[in-house]
C-alpha positions as CSV (number, residue, x, y, z in Angstrom):
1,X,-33.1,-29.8,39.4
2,X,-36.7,-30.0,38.2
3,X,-39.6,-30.6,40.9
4,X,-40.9,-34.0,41.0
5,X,-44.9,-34.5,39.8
6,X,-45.4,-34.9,43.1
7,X,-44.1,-31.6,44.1
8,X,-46.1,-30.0,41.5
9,X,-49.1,-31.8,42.3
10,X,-48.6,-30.3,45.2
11,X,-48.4,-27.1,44.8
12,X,-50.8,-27.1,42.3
13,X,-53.2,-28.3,45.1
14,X,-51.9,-25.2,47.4
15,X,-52.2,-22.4,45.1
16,X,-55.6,-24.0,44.1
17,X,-56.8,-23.9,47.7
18,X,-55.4,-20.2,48.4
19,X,-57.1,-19.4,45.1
20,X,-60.9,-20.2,46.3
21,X,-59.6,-19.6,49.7
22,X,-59.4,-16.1,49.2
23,X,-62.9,-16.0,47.0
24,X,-64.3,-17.4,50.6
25,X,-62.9,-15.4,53.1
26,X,-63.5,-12.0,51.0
27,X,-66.9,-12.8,50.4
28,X,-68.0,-14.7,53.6
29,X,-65.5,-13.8,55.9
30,X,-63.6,-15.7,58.1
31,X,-66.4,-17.0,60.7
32,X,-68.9,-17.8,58.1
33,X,-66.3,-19.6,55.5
34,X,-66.7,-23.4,55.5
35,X,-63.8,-25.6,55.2
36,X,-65.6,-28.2,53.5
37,X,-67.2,-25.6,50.9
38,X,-63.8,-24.2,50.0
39,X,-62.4,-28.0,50.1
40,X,-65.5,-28.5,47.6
41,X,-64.8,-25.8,45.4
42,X,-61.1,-26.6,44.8
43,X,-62.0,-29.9,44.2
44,X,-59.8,-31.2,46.7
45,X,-61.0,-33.0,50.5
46,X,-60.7,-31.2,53.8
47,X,-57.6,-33.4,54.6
48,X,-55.7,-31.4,51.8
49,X,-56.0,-28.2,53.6
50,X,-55.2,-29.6,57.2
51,X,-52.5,-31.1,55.4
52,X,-51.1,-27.7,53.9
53,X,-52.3,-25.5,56.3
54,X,-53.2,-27.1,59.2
55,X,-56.0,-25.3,60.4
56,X,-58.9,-22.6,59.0
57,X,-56.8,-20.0,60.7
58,X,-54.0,-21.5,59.1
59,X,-55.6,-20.9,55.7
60,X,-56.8,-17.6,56.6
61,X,-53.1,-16.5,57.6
62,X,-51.2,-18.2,54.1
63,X,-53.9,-16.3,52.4
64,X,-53.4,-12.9,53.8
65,X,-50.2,-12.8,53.9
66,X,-50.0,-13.7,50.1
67,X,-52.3,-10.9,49.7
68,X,-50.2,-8.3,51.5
69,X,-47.3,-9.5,49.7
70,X,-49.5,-9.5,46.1
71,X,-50.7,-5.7,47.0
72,X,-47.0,-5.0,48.0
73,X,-45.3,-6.6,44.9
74,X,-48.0,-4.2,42.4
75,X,-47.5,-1.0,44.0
76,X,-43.7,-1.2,44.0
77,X,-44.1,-2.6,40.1
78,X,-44.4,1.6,39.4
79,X,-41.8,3.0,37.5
80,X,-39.9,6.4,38.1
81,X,-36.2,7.4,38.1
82,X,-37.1,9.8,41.0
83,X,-37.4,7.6,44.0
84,X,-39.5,10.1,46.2
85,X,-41.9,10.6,42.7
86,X,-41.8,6.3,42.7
87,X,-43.2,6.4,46.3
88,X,-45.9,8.9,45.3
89,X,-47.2,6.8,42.8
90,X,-47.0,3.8,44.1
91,X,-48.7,4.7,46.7
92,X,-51.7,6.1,45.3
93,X,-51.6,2.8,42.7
94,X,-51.5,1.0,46.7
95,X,-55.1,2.9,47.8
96,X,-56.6,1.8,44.6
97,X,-55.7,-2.1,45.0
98,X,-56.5,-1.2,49.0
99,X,-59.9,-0.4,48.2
100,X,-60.9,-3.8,46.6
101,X,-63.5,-5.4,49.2
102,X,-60.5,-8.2,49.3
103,X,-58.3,-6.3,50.5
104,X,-60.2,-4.5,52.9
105,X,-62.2,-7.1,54.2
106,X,-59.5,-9.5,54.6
107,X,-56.3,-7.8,55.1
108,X,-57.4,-4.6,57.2
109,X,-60.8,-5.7,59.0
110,X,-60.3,-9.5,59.8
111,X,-56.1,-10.1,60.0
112,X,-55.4,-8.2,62.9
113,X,-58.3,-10.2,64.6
114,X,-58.1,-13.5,63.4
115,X,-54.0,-13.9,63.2
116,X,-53.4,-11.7,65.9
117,X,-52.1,-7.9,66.3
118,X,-48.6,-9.0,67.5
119,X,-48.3,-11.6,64.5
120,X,-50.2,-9.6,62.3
121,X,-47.9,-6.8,63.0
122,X,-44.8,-9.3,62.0
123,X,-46.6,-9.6,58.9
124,X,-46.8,-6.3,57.9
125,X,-43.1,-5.6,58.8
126,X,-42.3,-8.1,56.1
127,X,-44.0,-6.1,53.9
128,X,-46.4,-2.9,53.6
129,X,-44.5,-1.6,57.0
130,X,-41.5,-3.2,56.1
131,X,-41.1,-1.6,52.6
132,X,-42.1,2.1,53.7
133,X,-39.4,1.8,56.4
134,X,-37.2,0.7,53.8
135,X,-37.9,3.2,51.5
136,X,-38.4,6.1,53.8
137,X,-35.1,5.6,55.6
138,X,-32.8,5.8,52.1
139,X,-35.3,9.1,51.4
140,X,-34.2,9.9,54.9
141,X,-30.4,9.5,54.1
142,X,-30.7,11.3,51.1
143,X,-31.7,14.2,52.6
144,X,-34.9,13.9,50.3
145,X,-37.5,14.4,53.6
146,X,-36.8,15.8,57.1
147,X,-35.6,13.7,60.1
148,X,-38.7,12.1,61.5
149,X,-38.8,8.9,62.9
150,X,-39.1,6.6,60.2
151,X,-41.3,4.5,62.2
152,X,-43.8,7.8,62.9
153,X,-44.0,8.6,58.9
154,X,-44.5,4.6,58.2
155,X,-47.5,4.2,60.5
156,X,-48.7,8.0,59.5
157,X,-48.7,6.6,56.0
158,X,-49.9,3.3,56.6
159,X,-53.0,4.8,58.5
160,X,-53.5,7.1,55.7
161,X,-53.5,4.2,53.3
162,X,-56.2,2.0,55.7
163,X,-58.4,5.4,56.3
164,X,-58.3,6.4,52.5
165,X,-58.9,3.2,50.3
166,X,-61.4,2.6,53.1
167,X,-63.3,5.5,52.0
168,X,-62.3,4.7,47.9
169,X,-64.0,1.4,48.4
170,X,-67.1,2.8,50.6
171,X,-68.2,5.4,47.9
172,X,-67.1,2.6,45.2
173,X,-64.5,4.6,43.4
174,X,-66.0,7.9,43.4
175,X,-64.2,10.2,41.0
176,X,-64.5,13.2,43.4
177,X,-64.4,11.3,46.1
178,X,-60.8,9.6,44.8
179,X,-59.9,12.9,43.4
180,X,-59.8,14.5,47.2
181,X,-58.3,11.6,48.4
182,X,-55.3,12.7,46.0
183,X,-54.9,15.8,46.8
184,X,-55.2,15.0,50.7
185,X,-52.3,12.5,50.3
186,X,-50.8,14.7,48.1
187,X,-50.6,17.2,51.7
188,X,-49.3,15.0,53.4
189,X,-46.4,14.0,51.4
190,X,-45.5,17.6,50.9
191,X,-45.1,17.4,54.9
192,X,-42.7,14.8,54.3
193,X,-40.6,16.8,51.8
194,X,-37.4,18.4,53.0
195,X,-36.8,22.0,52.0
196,X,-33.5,23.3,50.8
């Protein structure tokens, strides 16, 4: 059945607010964004986001949780029919879309602090986490890489990923800087690898 005008008004009005919401919060941050200014800018009143979201930290969390699951969504958009050479990839397309000041400002400085480790942590499980569990345990099952705990090679990888797009976005994209940064995670999968 299609959605009513009012349920795309509505929406509309929601993906609008996330939109400039995001523009905010990665430029500002979260202390120094102003509801009424990002109200203002998506040409909507304060009301609306109450309504949506119903608070600033409400906002904040819709918005970077839709960016975890936008970074997410890219990286696993790499295509490969070897699913060990798909992780690779995807994750070094991951520390490039990592390193936008976005990303990094919102999603690894200010999450975990506004939103909470514990819920932030939930989060993640639904997706960066999630996902490398996922995909590490069927590389697990197919004898692809040794018998670590999935859990230990997630977080090794996801603090790899936070420690090296970090450093990607703090020399702005260096080419030698991003070239190392290859070749460093390129070690550390090779840890990873099972040898027959």
């Amino acid at each position: 059945m299609p959605k009513s005008r009012k349920e795309q008004n509505l929406e509309a009005t929601r993906a609008a607010l996330m939109a400039v919401a995001r523009r905010h919060f990665a430029r500002d941050g979260y202390s120094d964004a102003e509801i009424g200014a990002i109200a203002t800018d998506a040409r909507v009143t304060t009301g609306a986001i109450y309504h949506h979201f119903g608070s600033k930290k409400g906002l904040f969390t819709a918005v970077a949780e839709d960016l975890e699951e936008e970074i997410v969504r890219m990286a696993a958009s790499v295509k490969h029919d070897d699913p060990w050479q798909r992780l690779r990839l995807g994750f070094e397309k991951l520390i490039d879309l990592c390193a936008s000041p976005a990303v990094q400002r919102i999603t690894f400085i200010e999450a975990p602090q506004v939103v909470g480790p514990e819920a932030w942590r939930k989060i993640e499980l639904k997706y960066a986490f999630g996902t490398l569990r996922n995909v590490l345990t069927s590389l697990r099952e197919a004898g692809v890489i040794k018998p670590y705990s999935i859990d230990l090679m997630a977080r090794t990888l996801l603090a790899l990923l936070h420690e090296t797009s970090a450093e990607v976005a703090r020399t702005k994209n260096d080419p030698a800087v991003r070239a190392q940064v290859s070749e460093m995670v390129s070690g550390v999968f090779d840890v990873f690898v099972a040898r027959r």
